[in-house]
Every structure is written in C-alpha cells, then in structure tokens.
C-alpha positions as CSV (number, residue, x, y, z in Angstrom):
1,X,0.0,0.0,0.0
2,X,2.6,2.1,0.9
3,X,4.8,1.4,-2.5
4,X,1.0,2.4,-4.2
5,X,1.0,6.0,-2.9
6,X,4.7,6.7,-3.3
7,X,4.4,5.6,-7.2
8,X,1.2,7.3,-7.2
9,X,3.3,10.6,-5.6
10,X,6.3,10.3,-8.3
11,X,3.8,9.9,-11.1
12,X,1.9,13.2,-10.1
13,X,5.6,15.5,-9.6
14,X,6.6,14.1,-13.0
15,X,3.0,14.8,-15.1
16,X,3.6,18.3,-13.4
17,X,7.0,18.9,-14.5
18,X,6.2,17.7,-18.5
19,X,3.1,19.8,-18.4
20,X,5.5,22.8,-17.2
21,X,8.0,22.3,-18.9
22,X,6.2,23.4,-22.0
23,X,5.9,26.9,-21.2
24,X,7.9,29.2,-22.9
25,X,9.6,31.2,-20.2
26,X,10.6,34.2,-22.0
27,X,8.5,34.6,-25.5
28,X,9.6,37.0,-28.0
29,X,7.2,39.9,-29.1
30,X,6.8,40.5,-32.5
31,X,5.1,43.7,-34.4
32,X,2.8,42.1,-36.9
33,X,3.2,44.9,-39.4
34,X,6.9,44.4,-39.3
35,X,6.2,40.6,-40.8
36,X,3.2,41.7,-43.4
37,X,2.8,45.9,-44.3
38,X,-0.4,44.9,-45.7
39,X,-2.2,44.2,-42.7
40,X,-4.1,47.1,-41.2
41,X,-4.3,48.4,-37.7
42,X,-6.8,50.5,-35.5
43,X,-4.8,50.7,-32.1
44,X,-7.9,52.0,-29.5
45,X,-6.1,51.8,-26.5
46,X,-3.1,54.2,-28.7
47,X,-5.4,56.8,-28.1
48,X,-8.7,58.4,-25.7
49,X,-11.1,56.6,-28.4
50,X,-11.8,53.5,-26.2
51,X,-14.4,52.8,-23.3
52,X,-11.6,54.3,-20.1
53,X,-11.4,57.2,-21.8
54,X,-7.9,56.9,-21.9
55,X,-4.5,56.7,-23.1
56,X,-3.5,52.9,-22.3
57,X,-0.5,52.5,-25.2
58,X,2.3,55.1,-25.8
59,X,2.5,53.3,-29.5
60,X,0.3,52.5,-32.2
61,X,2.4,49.0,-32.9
62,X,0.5,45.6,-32.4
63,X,2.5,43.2,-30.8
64,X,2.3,38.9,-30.7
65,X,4.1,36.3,-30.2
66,X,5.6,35.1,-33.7
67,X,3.5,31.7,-33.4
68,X,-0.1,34.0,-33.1
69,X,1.6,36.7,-35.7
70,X,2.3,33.9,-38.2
71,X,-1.6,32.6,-37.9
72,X,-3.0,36.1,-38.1
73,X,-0.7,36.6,-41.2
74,X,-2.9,33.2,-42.8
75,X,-6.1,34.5,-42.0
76,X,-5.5,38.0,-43.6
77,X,-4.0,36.1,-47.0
78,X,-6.9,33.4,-46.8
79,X,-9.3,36.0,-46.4
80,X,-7.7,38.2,-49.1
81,X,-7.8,35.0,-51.5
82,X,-11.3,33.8,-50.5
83,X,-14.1,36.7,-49.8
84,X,-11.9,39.6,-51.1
85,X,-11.6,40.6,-47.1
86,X,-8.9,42.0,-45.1
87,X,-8.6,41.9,-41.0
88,X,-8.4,45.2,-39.7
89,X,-6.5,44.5,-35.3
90,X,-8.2,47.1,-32.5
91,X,-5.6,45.1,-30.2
92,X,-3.1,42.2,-29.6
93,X,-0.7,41.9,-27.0
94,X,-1.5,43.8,-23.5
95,X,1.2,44.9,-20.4
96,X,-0.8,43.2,-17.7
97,X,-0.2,47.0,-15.9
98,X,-2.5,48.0,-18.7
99,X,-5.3,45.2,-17.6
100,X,-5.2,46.4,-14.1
101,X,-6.3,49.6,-15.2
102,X,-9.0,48.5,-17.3
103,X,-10.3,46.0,-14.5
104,X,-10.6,49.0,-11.8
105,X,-12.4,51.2,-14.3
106,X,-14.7,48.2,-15.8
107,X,-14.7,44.7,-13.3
108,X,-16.8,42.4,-15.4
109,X,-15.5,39.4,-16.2
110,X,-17.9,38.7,-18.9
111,X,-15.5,41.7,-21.2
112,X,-12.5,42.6,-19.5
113,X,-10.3,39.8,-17.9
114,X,-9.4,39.8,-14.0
115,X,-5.7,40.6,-13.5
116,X,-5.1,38.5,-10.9
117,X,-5.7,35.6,-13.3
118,X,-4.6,37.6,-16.3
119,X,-5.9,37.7,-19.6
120,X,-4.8,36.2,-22.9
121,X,-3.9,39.4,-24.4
122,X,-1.3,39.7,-21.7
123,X,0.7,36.5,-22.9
124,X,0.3,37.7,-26.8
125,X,-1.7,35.3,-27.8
126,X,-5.0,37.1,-28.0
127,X,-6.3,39.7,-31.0
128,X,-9.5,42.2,-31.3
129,X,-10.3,42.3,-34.8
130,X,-13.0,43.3,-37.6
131,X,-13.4,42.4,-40.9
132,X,-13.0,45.5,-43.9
133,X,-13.1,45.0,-47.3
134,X,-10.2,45.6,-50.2
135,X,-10.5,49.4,-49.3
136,X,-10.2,49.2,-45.6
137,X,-13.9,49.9,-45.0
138,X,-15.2,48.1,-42.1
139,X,-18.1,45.5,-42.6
140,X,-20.9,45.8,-40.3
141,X,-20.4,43.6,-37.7
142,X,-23.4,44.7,-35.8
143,X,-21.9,46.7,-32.8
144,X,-18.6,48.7,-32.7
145,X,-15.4,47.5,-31.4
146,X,-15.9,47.4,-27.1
147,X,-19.4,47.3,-27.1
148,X,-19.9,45.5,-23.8
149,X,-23.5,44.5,-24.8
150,X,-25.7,41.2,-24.9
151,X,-25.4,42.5,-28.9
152,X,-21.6,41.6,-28.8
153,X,-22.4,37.9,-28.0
154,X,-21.8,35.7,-30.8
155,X,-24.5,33.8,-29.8
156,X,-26.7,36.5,-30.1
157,X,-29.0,36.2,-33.0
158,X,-31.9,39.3,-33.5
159,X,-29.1,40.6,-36.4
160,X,-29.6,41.4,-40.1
161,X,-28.5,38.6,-42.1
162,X,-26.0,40.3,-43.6
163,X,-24.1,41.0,-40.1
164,X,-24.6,37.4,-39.1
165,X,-23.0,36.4,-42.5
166,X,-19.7,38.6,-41.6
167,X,-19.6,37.4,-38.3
168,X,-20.1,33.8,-39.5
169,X,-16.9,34.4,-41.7
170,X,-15.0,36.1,-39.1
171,X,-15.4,33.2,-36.6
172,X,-15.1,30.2,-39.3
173,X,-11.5,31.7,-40.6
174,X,-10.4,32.3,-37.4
175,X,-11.2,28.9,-36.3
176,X,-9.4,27.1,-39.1
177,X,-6.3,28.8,-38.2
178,X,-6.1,27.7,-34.7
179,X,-7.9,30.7,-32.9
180,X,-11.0,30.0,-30.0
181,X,-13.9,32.6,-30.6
182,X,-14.7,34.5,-27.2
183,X,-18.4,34.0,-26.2
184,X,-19.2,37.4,-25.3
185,X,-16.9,39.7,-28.1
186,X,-17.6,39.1,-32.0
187,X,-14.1,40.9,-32.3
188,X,-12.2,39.5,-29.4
189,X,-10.1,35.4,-30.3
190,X,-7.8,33.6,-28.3
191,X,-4.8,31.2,-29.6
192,X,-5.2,27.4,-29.1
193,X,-1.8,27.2,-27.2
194,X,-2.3,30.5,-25.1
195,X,-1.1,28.2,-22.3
196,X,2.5,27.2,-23.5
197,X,3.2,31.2,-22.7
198,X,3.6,33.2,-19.7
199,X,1.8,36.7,-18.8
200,X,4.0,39.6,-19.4
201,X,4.1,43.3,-18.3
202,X,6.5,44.3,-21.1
203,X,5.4,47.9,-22.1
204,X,4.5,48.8,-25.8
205,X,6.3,51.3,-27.9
C-alpha cells in the first residue's frame, strides 16, 4: 500500500514537471506589421477613443508572439484570397499594468479579464479584430469594437443577415487557423496554445 501511494506521488511530480516544462519562459514579441505591411491596424487603447477614456498604449504598434503573428498573417492572405476581405487588429498583445487599469475602471469578467488571473492578451496570444473590405472599409459587424452588450455575443441572433454572415466568416476563418472565438466579443479570439506562454508586463512602444 505504501509502495502504491509513493508511485502514485512520483507519477503526479513528474506529469507536473512535463506539463511545465512546455511553457515558454521568456517569448519573443513580435510587431505584426513588421512581418506583413499589408495588414491594417486601428490601435484603440493608442489613443482616448476606447471605453476608459484613456491613453492605455504610448504606440500604435500591435505586438504577438511570432506563433499568433504567423496565424494572423494566414487568416489575412486566406481572407484576401477567398471573400476579397482583409482583417483590420483594434488590439493584440497587453502589459498586464495596462489590464489592471482597465479592470478598476470596468470589473466584469464577462469583457475585461481579471488581472489576478490575467488575460490572454497579456501573454500575446489574444487579438481584437474586424473584418473590412479591399478598401479598408469596415463591414458591419453589428456593434462597434468594445461594445460590452448582450449585442456583442456571438450567440446572439436578432441581427440582419447580412451582419450574421460577416460574423459567421470572421469566426469560421479564425477557427481554421487555430484561434477560439470569445463568447461574449464578436471581435475578441484567443490562440489554441495560449497556455505554453507566460503573462508579461513588457510595455509597448
């Protein structure tokens, strides 16, 4: 009995070193329009255009780590080469300074992540996007960017057909290029291996 619960102990310390060891300690950050010029940015949080009515970024640069910039870059071509469509990124990676600010100004888990567990954004493997088309104009998509509304639900379904169709595109491309939709933002997708990186407080410029 007692040579059960000691293998039983080993066996348990060496899952948890294998499932830690595949963390990425110290992930590079990469600016996504440093790796493809073509891809179009809207930086909110650059600027007082964003729900704290602040200035959260001192740059307009998007920032991920080169295993989400290198997916983003396939949706844009995929979308480019199948509807005519372009992705236009509100957001990418976040200092996790920057999250505590937005969770004392707005604490609802439902649209903005609690810093103590951190968010995806703040490991770089998250992205706010919209859809625009071959001009850069954006689609309807049925709310803006940050609308923290039932009408931002994916799920949600009292929409034109047309904005269900761009949503339907939005979530199907991102999907087949490793990205999880998030239930309550049309705009807002997480990486698949989100958990193989740490949370960082590196600040943008």
């Amino acid at each position: 009995m007692t040579k059960l619960i000691f293998t039983t102990r080993l066996l348990f310390i060496l899952l948890s070193i294998l499932s830690t060891s595949n963390i990425i300690s110290q992930p590079r950050l990469v600016c996504i329009t440093n790796l493809d010029s073509t891809i179009i940015t809207d930086v909110k949080y650059s600027t007082t255009n964003n729900f704290t009515g602040q200035v959260l970024y001192s740059s307009n640069k998007v920032y991920f780590v080169p295993e989400v910039a290198e997916a983003i870059i396939k949706v844009n071509n995929y979308l480019k080469t199948k509807y005519k469509l372009q992705i236009k990124i509100f957001d990418g990676y976040r200092p996790l300074s920057v999250q505590k600010k937005m969770w004392e100004i707005y604490p609802d888990e439902r649209y903005v992540a609690n810093p103590v567990k951190g968010s995806r954004h703040n490991r770089g493997c998250a992205v706010d996007l919209t859809l625009v088309d071959m001009n850069g104009k954006e689609l309807d998509m049925g709310t803006a960017y940050d609308d923290f509304s039932e009408k931002s639900h994916i799920n949600y379904k009292n929409l034109s057909p047309h904005v269900l169709k761009n949503r339907r595109i939005l979530i199907e491309t991102m999907k087949m290029f490793g990205f999880i939709p998030n239930k309550t933002e049309w705009w807002h997708f997480d990486y698949r291996d989100w958990k193989k990186y740490p949370i960082l407080d590196v600040p943008i410029d």
